[in-house]
VOTORTOR-857612 format. One line per field, with one value per atom (N, C-alpha, C): residue number from 1; residue in one letter; y, x, z. Coordinates in nm, 4 decimals, always signed. Layout:
N
pos <- (NUM; ...);
code <- (a; ...);
v <- (Y; ...);
u <- (X; ...);
w <- (Z; ...);
REM end
This chain:
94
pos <- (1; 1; 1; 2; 2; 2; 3; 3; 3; 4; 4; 4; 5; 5; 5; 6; 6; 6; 7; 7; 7; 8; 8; 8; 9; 9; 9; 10; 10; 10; 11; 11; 11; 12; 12; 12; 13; 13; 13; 14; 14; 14; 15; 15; 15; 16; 16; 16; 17; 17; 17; 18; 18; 18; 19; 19; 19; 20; 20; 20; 21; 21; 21; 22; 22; 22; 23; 23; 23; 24; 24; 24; 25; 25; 25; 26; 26; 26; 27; 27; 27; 28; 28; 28; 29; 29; 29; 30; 30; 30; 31; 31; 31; 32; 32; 32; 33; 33; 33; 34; 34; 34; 35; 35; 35; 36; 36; 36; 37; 37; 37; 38; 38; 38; 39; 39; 39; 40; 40; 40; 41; 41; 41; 42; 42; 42; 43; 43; 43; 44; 44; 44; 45; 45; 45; 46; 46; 46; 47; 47; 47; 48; 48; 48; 49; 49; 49; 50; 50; 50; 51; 51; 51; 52; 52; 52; 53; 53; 53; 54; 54; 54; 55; 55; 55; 56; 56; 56; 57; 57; 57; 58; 58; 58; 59; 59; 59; 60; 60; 60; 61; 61; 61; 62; 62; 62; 63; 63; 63; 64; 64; 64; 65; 65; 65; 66; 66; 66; 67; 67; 67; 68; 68; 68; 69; 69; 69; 70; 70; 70; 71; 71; 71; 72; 72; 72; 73; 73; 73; 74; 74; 74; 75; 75; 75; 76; 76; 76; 77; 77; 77; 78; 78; 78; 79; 79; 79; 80; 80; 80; 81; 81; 81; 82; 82; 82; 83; 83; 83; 84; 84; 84; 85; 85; 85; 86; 86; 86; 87; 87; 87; 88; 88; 88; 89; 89; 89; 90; 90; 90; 91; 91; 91; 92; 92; 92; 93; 93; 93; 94; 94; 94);
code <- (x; x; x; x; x; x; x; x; x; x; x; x; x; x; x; x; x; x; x; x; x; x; x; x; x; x; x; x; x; x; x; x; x; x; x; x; x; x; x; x; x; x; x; x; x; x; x; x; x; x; x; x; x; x; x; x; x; x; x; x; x; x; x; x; x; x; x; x; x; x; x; x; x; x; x; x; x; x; x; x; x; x; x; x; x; x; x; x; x; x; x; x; x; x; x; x; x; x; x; x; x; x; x; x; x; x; x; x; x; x; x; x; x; x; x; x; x; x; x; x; x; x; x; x; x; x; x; x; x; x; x; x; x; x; x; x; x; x; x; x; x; x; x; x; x; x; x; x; x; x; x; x; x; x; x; x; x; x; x; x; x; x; x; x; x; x; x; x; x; x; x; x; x; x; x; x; x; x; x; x; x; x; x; x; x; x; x; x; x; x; x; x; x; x; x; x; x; x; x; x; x; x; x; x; x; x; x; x; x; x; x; x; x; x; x; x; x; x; x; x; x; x; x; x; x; x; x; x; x; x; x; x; x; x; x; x; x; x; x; x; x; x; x; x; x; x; x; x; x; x; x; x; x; x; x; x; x; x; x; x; x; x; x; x; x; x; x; x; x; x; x; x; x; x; x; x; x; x; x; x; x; x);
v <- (-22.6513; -22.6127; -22.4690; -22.4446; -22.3148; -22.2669; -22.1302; -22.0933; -21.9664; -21.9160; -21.8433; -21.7001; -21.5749; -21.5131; -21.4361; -21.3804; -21.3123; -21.4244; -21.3672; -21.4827; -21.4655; -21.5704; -21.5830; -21.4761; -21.4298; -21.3127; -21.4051; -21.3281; -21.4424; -21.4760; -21.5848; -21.5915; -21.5530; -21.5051; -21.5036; -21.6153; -21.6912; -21.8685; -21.8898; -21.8567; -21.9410; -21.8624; -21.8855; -21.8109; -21.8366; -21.7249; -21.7844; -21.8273; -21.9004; -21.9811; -21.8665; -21.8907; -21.7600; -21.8392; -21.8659; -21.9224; -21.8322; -21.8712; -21.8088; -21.8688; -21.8036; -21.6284; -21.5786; -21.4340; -21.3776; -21.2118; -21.1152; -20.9855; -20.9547; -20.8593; -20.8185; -20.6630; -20.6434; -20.4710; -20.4416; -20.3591; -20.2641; -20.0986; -20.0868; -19.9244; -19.8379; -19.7401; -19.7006; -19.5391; -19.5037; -19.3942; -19.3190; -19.1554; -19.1197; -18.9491; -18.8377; -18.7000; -18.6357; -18.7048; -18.6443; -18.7503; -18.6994; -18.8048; -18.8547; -18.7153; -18.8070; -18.9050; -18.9312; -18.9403; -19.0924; -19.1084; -19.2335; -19.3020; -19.2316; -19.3014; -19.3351; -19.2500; -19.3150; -19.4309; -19.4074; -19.5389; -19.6467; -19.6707; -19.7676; -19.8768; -19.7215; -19.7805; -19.8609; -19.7416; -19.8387; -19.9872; -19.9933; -20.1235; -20.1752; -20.1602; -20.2822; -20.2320; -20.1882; -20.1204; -20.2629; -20.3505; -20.4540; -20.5124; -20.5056; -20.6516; -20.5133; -20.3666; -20.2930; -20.2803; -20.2475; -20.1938; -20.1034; -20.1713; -20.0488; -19.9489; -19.8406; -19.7081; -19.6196; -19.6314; -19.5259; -19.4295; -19.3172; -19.2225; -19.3282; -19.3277; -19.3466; -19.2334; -19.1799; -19.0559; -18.9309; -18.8060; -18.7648; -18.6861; -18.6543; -18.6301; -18.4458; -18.4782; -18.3300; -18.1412; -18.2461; -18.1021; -18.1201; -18.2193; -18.2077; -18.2406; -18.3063; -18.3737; -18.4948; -18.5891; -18.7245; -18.7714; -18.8574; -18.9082; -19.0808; -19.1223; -19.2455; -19.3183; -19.4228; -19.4843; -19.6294; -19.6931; -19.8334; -19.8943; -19.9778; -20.0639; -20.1909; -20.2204; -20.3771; -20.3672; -20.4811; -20.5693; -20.7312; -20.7716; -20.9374; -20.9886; -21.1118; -21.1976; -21.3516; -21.3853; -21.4862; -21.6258; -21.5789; -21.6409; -21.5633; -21.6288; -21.5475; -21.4707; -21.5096; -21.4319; -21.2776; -21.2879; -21.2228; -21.0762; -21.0947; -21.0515; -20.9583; -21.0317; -21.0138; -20.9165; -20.9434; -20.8223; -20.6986; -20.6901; -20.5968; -20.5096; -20.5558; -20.5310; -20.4368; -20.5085; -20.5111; -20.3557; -20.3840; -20.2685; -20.1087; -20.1197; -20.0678; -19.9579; -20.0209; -19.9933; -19.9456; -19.9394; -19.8725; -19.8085; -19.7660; -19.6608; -19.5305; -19.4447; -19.3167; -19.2318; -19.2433; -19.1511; -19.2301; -19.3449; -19.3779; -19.3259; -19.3529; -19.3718; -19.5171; -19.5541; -19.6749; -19.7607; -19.8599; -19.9497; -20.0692; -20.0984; -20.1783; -20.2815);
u <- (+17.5283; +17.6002; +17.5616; +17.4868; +17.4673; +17.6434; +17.6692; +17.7932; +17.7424; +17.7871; +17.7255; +17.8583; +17.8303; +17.9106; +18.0151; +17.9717; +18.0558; +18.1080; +18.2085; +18.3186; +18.2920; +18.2771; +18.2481; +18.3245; +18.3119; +18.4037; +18.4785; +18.6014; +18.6625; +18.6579; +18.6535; +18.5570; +18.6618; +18.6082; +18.6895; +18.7094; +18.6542; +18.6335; +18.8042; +18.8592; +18.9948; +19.0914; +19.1698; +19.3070; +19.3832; +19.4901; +19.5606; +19.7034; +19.7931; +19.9211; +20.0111; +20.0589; +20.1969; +20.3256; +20.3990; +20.5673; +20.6546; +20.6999; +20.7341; +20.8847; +20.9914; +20.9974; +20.9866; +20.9390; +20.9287; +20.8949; +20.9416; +20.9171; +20.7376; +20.7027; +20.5675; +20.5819; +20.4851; +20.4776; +20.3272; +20.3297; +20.2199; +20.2407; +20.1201; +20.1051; +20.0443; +20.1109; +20.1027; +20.0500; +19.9722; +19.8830; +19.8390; +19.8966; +19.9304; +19.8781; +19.8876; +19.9236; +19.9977; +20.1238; +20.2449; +20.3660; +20.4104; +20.5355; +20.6397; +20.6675; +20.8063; +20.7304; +20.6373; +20.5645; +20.5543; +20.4726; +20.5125; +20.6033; +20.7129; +20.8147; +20.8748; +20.8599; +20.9111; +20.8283; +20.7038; +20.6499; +20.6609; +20.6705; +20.7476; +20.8584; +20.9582; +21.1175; +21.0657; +20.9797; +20.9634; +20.8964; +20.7907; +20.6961; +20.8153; +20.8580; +20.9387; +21.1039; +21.1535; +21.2966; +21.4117; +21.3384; +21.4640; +21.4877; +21.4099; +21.4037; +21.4302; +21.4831; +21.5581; +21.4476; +21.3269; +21.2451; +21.2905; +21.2476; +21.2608; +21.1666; +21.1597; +21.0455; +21.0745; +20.9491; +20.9609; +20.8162; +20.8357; +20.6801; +20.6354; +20.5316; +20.3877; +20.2956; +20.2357; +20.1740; +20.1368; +20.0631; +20.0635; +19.9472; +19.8031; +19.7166; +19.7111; +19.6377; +19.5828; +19.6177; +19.5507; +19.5485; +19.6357; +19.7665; +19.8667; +19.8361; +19.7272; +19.6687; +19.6975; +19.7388; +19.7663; +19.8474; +19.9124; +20.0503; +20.0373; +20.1308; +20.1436; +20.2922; +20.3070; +20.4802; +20.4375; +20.5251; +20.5211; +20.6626; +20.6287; +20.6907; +20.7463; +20.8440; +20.9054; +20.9638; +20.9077; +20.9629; +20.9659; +21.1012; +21.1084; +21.0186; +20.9207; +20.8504; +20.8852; +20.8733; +20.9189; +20.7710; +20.6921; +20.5253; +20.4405; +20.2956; +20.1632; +20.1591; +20.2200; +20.1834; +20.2988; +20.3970; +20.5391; +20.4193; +20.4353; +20.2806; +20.1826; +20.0857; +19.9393; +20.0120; +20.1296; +20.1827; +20.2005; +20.2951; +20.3007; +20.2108; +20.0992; +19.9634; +19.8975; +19.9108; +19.8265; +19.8950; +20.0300; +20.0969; +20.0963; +20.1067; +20.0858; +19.9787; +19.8601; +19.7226; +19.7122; +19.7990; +19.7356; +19.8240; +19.9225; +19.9852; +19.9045; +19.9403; +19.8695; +19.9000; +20.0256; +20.0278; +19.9818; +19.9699; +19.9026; +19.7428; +19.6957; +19.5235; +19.4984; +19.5407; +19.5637; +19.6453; +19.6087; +19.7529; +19.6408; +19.7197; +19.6898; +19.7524);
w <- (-13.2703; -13.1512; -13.1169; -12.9908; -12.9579; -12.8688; -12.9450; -12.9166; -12.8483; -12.7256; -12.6598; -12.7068; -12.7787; -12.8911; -12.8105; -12.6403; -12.5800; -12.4660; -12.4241; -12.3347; -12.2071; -12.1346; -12.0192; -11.9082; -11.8247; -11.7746; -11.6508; -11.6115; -11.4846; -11.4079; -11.3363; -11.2544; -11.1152; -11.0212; -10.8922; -10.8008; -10.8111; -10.8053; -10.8559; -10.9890; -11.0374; -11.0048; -10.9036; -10.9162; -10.9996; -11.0241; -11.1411; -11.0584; -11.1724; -11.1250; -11.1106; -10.9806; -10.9990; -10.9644; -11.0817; -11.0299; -10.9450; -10.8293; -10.7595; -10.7628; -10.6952; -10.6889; -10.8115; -10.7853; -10.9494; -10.8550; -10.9773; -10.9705; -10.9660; -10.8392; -10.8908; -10.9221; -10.9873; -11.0265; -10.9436; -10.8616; -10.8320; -10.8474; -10.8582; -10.9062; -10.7517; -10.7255; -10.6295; -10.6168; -10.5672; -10.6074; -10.4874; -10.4933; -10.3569; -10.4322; -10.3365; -10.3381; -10.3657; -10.2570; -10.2855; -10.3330; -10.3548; -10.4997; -10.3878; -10.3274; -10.1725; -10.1094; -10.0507; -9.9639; -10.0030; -10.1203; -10.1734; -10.1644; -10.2089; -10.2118; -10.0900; -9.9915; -9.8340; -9.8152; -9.7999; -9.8047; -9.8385; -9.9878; -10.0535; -9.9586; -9.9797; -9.9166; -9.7140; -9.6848; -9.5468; -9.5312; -9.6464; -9.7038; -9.7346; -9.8321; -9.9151; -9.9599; -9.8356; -9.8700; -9.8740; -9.7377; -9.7417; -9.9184; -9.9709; -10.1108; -10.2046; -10.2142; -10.2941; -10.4168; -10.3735; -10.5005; -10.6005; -10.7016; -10.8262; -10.8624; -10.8470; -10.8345; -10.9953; -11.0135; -11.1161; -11.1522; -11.1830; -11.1984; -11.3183; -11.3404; -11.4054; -11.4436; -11.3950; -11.4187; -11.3128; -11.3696; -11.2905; -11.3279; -11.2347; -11.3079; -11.3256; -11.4430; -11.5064; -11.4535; -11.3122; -11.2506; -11.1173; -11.1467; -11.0559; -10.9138; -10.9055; -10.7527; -10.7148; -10.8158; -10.7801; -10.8486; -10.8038; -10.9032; -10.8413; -10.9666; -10.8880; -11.0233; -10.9137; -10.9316; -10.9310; -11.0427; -11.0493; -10.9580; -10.8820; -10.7536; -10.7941; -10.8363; -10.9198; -10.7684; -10.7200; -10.5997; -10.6309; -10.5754; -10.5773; -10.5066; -10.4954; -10.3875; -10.4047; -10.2969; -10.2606; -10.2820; -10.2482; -10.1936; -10.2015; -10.2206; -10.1705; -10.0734; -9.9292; -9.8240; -9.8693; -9.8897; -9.9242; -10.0021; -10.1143; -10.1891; -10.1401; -10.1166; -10.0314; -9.9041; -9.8357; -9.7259; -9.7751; -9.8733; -9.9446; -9.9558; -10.0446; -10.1198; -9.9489; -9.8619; -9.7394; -9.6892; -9.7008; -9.6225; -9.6723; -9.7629; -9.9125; -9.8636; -9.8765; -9.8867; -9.7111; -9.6353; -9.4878; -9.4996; -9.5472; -9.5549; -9.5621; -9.4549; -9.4276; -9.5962; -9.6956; -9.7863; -9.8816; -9.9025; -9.9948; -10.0238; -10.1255; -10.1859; -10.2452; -10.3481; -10.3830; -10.4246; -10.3968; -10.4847; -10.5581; -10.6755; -10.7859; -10.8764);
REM end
C-alpha cells in the first residue's frame, strides 16, 4: 500500500456542516479600539454581541476584539462577515 505520509490539505471544494442556530466568533481587527466597537454594535447590535479585547499589537497600532454573535443561517453569517469587512474602521475580520 503506497501511503502518501503528509495529509491532503482542505480542499475549498468541501464546505463544512454548520448546525444552525449557533453562536459565531469573529475576530475583528481595527486601529482604534472605540471605533471597533461602534462598528460592531451598528453591524450586529440588534442580536446583543458579546465583545471582548483579544490583543493589542506591540507597538500599540492595532488591536482587535473577539465578536460572539448568535446566527440564524448562512446568509445571517456571510452578512455579518460582509458588513464587518466594509466597515470604514475596520482592517480585518477573521
Amino acid at each position: 500500500m503506497n501511503r502518501d505520509p503528509f495529509p491532503k490539505p482542505f480542499s475549498c471544494k468541501e464546505r463544512p456542516h454548520i448546525s444552525y442556530p449557533c453562536t459565531w466568533l469573529y475576530k475583528v481587527i481595527g486601529s482604534n479600539e472605540e471605533a471597533l466597537r461602534r462598528a460592531i454594535q451598528v453591524v450586529c447590535g440588534k442580536t446583543n454581541p458579546q465583545i471582548s479585547k483579544s490583543h493589542t499589537s506591540s507597538g500599540g497600532k492595532y488591536c482587535s476584539l473577539n465578536v460572539e454573535v448568535p446566527v440564524e443561517n448562512d446568509e445571517m453569517r456571510l452578512n455579518y462577515y460582509t458588513n464587518l469587512t466594509n466597515h470604514a474602521a475596520v482592517k480585518v475580520v477573521l
